[in-house]
N, C-alpha and C positions, 0 to 999 in steps of 0.2 A: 361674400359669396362662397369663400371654400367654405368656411364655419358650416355655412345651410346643407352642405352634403351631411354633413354629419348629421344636424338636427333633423334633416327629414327622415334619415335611416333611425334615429331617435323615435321621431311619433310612430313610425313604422312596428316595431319593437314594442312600444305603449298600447299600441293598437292588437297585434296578434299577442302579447304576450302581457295583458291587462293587469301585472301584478301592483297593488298599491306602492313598495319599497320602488319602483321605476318611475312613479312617478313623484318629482319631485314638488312639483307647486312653484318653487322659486329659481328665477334658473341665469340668477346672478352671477353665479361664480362660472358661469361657463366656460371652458378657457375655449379662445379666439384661435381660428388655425390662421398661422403665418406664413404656411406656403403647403403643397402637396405632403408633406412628410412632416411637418409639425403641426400637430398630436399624428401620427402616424397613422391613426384612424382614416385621416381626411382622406387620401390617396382611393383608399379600397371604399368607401359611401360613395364617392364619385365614382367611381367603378359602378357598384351594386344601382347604383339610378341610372348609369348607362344601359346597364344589362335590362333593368326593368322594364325601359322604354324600348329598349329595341326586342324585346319579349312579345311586348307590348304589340306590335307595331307585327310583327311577325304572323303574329296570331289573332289579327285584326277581322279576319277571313272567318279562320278556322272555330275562334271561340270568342266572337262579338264581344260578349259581357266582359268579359275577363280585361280584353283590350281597353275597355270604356271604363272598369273601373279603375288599371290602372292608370288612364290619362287622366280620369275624373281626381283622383288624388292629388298630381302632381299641377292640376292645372287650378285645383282648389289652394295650393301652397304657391301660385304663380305668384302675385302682392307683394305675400308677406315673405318670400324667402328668394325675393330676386334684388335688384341693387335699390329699393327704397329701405333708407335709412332707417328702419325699425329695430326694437328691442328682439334681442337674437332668437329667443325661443318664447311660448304659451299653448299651455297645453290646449285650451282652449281655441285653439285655431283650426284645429282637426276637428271641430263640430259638422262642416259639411264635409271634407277630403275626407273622412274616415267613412263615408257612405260609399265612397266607391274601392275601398281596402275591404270594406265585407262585400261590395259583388263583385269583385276579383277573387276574393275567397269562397262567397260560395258559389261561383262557377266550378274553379277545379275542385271544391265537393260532388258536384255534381258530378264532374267530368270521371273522378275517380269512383262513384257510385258507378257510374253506366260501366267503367272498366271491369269493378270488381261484383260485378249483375251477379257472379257464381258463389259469391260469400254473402248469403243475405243480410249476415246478424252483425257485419264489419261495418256497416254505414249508418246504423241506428244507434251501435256502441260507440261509434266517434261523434256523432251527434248530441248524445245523449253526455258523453265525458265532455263536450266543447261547451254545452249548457251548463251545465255544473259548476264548470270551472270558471265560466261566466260571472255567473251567481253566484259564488262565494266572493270570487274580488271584488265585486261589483256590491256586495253585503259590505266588507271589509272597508272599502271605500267611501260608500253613505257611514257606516258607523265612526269614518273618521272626522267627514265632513258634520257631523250633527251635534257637534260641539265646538263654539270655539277656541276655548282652552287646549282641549284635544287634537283642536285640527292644526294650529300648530306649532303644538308638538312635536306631531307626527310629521309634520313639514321640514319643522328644526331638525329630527332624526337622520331625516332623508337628507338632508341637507346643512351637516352644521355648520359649514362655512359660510351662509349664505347670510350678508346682513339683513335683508328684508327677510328672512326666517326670524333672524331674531329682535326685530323692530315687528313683527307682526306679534309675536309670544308676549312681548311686552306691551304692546299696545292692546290684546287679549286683557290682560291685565287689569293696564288703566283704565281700560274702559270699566269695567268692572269695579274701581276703586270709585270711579268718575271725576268728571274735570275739575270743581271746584270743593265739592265737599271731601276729597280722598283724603285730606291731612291725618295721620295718624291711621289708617286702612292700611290691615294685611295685602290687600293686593296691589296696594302703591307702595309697600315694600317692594313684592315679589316684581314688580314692573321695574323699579331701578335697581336691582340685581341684575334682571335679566340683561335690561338694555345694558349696566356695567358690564357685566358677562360680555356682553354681545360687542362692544367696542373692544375691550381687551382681545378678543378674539381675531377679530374684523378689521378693527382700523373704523370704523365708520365714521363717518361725519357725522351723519345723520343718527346712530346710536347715539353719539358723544351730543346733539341737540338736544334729543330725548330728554338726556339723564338731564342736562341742564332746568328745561321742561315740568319734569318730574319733581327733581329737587326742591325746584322752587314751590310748586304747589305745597311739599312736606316741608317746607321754612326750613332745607339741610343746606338750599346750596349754598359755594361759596367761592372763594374768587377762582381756585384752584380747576372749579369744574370748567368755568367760564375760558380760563389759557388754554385747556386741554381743546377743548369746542375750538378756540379760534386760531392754537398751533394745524390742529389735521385741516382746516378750512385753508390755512398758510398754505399748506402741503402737496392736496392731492390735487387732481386735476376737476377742472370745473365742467364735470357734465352737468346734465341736466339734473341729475337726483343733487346733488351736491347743491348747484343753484337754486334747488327749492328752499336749501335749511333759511335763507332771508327770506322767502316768504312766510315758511313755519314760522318764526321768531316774528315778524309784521302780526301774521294772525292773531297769535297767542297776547301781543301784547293790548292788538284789540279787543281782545276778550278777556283782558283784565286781570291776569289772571298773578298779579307781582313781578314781573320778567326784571331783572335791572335793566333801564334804560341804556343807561351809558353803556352797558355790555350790548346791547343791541345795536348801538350806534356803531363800534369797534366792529361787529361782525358783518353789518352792514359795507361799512368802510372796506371793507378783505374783500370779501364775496363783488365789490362793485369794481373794484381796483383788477381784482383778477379775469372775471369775467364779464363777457359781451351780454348786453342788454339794448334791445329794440328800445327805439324812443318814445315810443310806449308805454314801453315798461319803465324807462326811466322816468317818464312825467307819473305815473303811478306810484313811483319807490318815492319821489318828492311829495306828493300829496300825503302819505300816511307818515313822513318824516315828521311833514310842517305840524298833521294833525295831535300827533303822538309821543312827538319826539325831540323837537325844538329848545324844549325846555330843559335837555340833556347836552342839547349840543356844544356847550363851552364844554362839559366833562367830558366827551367823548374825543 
């Protein structure tokens, strides 16, 4: 809940000031506020949503719109930035609350039109600069999106710390190398650089699956990639992106694709020991054991 003061003044910001480099795409690394004054930010967003509402609420009377868009904001980000346990930010949530940030803005255009009725040529020039500048970032932004490889990039840029920055560039990549015929393909090089890149960076687990992944399709890996994969799964803590790399590795072994068995078995074995699983999912993780895997299980 402190964290979301920040992010909403975040979209806030993405909103009135649409430059590409703000927006990030990935918003993994976000560090978590721990109290009012850690990141120091947090303190004053909860401030500035205070003010906005009660702006808001002031001028409920005087300027309808204005009021309506700022509640229409705030009550579009009620869900996703109140106490249900969701992923902390997406840019993509402001799809409808950013409807009521432009009739809050173009209210007090308005408002400041009727003010300044005696400078004709002041309200067609901020018009005319607020287009523009629209339409350039909004150019710069499709041209970033209109390629994969490009887009991210330009994510990774914005964001180098971010593991899903650089598991996205590398899977950019593989895909591009493709799943089974990539052996010996420039771009299933440039895929296990990157995702190496990206773990040496990151720590990832999920880079360090990757490479494992990857390797194997290009007949490189080798026990060494595998300790590294199943030291950081030892490691870190078992959210939910962490708990998927045993269903990635399940996947991939379904699809045939060389995985060592026994290594699947080991990182199965960690991921299960460490983390809680619905019994569900346990009768699932048993079925694609017995189908796949059984014939590993002394070496594992």
């Amino acid at each position: 809940l402190l964290t979301q003061g920040r992010v909403l003044m975040m979209y806030l910001g993405q909103i009135l000031i649409p430059l590409p480099s703000h927006m990030s795409f990935n918003y993994d690394e976000l560090v978590v506020s721990r109290s009012l004054l850690q990141p120091a930010t947090t303190l004053p967003s909860l401030l500035a949503i205070a003010g906005l509402l009660s702006w808001a609420w002031a001028w409920r009377k005087r300027r309808p719109v204005f009021s309506l868009g700022v509640l229409l904001f705030f009550a579009g980000h009620l869900l996703t930035s109140s106490i249900i346990p969701l992923e902390l930010a997406f840019e993509h949530r402001n799809h409808l609350p950013m409807i009521g940030v432009l009739l809050a803005l173009a209210d007090l255009i308005e408002a400041g039109w009727q003010r300044w009725a005696s400078r004709p040529l002041l309200p067609p020039t901020l018009l005319a600069s607020l287009r523009l500048a629209t339409t350039v970032a909004g150019g710069l932004r499709a041209h970033a999106w209109g390629d994969p490889i490009r887009f991210a990039k330009h994510n990774l840029a914005n964001s180098p710390d971010s593991p899903r920055a650089w598991l996205a560039l590398g899977g950019a990549y593989f895909d591009l190398a493709g799943r089974k015929e990539g052996r010996g393909s420039p771009y299933l090089d440039l895929a296990i650089a990157t995702v190496e890149e990206g773990a040496a960076r990151t720590g990832s687990p999920s880079a360090y699956s990757n490479i494992v992944i990857y390797k194997t399709i290009d007949g490189t890996v080798d026990q060494a990639d595998w300790d590294r994969l199943l030291q950081r799964v030892e490691e870190v803590p078992m959210v939910p992106a962490n708990k998927a790399i045993l269903w990635t590795c399940f996947t991939n072994v379904r699809a045939d694709i060389g995985l060592d068995k026994a290594q699947v078995l080991r990182v199965a074995a960690t991921v299960t020991r460490r983390a809680g699983f619905s019994p569900l999912e346990r009768v699932k993780m048993a079925g694609l054991v017995y189908r796949h895997l059984s014939k590993n299980w002394k070496n594992g």
